[in-house]
C-alpha positions as CSV (number, residue, x, y, z in Angstrom):
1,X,-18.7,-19.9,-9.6
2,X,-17.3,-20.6,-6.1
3,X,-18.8,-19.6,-2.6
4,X,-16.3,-17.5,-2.2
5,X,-16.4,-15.5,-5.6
6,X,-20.0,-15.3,-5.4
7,X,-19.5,-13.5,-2.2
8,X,-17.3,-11.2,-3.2
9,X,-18.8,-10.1,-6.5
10,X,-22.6,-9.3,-4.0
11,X,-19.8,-7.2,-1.2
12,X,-18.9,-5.4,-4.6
13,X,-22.2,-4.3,-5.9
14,X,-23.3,-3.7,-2.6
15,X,-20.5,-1.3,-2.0
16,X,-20.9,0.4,-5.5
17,X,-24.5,0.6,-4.8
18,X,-23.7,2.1,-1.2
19,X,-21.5,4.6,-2.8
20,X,-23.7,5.8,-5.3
21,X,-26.9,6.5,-3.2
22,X,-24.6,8.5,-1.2
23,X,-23.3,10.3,-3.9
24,X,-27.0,10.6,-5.2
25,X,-27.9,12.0,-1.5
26,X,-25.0,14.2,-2.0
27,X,-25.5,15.7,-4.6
28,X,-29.5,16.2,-4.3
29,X,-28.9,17.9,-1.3
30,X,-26.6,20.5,-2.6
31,X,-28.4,20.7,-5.8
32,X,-26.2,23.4,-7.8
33,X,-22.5,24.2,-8.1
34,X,-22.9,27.3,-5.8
35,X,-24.9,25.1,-3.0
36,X,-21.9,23.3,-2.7
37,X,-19.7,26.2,-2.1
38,X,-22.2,27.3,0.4
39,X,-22.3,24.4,1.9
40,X,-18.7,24.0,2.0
41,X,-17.9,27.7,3.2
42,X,-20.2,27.1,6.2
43,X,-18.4,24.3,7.3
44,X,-15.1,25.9,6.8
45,X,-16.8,28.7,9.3
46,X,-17.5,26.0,11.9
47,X,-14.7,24.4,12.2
48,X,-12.7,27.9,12.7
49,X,-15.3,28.7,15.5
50,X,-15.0,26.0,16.8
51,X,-11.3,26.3,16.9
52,X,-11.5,30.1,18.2
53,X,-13.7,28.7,21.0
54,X,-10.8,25.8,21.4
55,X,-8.4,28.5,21.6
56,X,-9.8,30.6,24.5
């Protein structure tokens, strides 16, 4: 296996691994189905506060 291959295949675990812990972090902290509609619905509410603050 070259240098170069070698390299590529550790950036490629090391990305799926990256990806996965934050989908494991994710996940944990929402913990159910509804936690993440919560969780979503609250940042929804920010965002249009913050875009009624923007607005006056």
């Amino acid at each position: 296996m070259k240098n170069t291959e070698r390299k590529n295949r550790f950036l490629m675990i090391l990305y799926t691994l990256g990806i996965a812990g934050f989908l494991g972090m994710t996940l944990a902290a929402c913990n159910t189905v509804s936690g993440v509609g919560r969780d979503i619905e609250s940042a929804g509410d920010a965002i249009a506060d913050t875009a009624d603050d923007a607005k006056d």
